[in-house]
C-alpha positions in Angstrom: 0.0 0.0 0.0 2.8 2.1 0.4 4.5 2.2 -2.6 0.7 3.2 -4.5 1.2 5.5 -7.3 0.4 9.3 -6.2 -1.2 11.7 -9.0 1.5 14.2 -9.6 -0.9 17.0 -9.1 -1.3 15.9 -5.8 2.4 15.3 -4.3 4.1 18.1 -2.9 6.6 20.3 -4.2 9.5 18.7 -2.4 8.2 15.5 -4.0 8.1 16.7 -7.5 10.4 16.1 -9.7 12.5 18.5 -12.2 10.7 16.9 -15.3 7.5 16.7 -14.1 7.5 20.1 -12.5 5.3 21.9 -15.6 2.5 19.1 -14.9 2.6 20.1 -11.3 2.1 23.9 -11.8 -0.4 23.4 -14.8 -2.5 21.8 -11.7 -2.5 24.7 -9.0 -5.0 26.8 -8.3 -4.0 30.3 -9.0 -7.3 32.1 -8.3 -7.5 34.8 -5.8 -9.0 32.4 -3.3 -7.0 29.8 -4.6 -3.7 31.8 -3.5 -5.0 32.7 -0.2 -5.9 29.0 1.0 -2.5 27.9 0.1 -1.1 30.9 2.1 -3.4 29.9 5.2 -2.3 26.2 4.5 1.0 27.6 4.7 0.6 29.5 8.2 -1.1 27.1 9.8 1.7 24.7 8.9 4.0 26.8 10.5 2.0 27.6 13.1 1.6 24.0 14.2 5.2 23.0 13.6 7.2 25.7 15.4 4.6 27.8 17.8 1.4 25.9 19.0 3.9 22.8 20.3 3.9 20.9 23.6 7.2 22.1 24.9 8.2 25.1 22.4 11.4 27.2 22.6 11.9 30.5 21.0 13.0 29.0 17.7 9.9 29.6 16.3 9.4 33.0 16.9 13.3 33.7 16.1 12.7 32.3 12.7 9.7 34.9 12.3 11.8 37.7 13.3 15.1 36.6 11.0 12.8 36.4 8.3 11.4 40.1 9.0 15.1 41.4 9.3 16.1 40.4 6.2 12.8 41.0 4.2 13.3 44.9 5.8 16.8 44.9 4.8 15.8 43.9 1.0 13.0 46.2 0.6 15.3 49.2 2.1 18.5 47.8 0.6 18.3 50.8 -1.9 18.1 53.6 0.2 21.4 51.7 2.5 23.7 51.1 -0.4 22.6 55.2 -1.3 23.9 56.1 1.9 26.8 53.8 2.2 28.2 56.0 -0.8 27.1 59.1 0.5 30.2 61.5 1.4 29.8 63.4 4.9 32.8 66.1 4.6 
């Protein structure tokens, strides 16, 4: 039973392979509301994984916050390297 063939529309991306990768994406669901069930598939994935556990730690929650760092640093990464070569004298 465990060695069953699996639709590739329905594996997951890790699963897919490099060839069959077109197939996969020609199956998604890239409505509006399509798009914002796979991002609250997403969260709650994440939620249940690293916050809402047993015995947690603050890995969780540093991920979040590394991941907000660094998406702040790209979106203002323009307005640093502008000042980087900025001359103050």
């Amino acid at each position: 039973m465990a060695d069953r063939p699996v639709a590739i529309v329905e594996k997951r991306l890790m699963d897919v392979k490099l060839g069959e990768l077109g197939t996969w994406l020609g199956g998604r669901d890239f409505t509006p509301n399509g798009i914002i069930a796979s991002v609250r598939r997403g969260h709650d994935r994440y939620y249940n994984k690293y916050i809402n556990v047993k015995k947690g730690g603050i890995g969780g929650v540093a991920m979040l916050l590394a991941g907000y760092v660094a998406l702040s640093y790209f979106w203002e990464y323009d307005h640093l390297k502008h000042d980087r070569w900025r001359k103050y004298h």
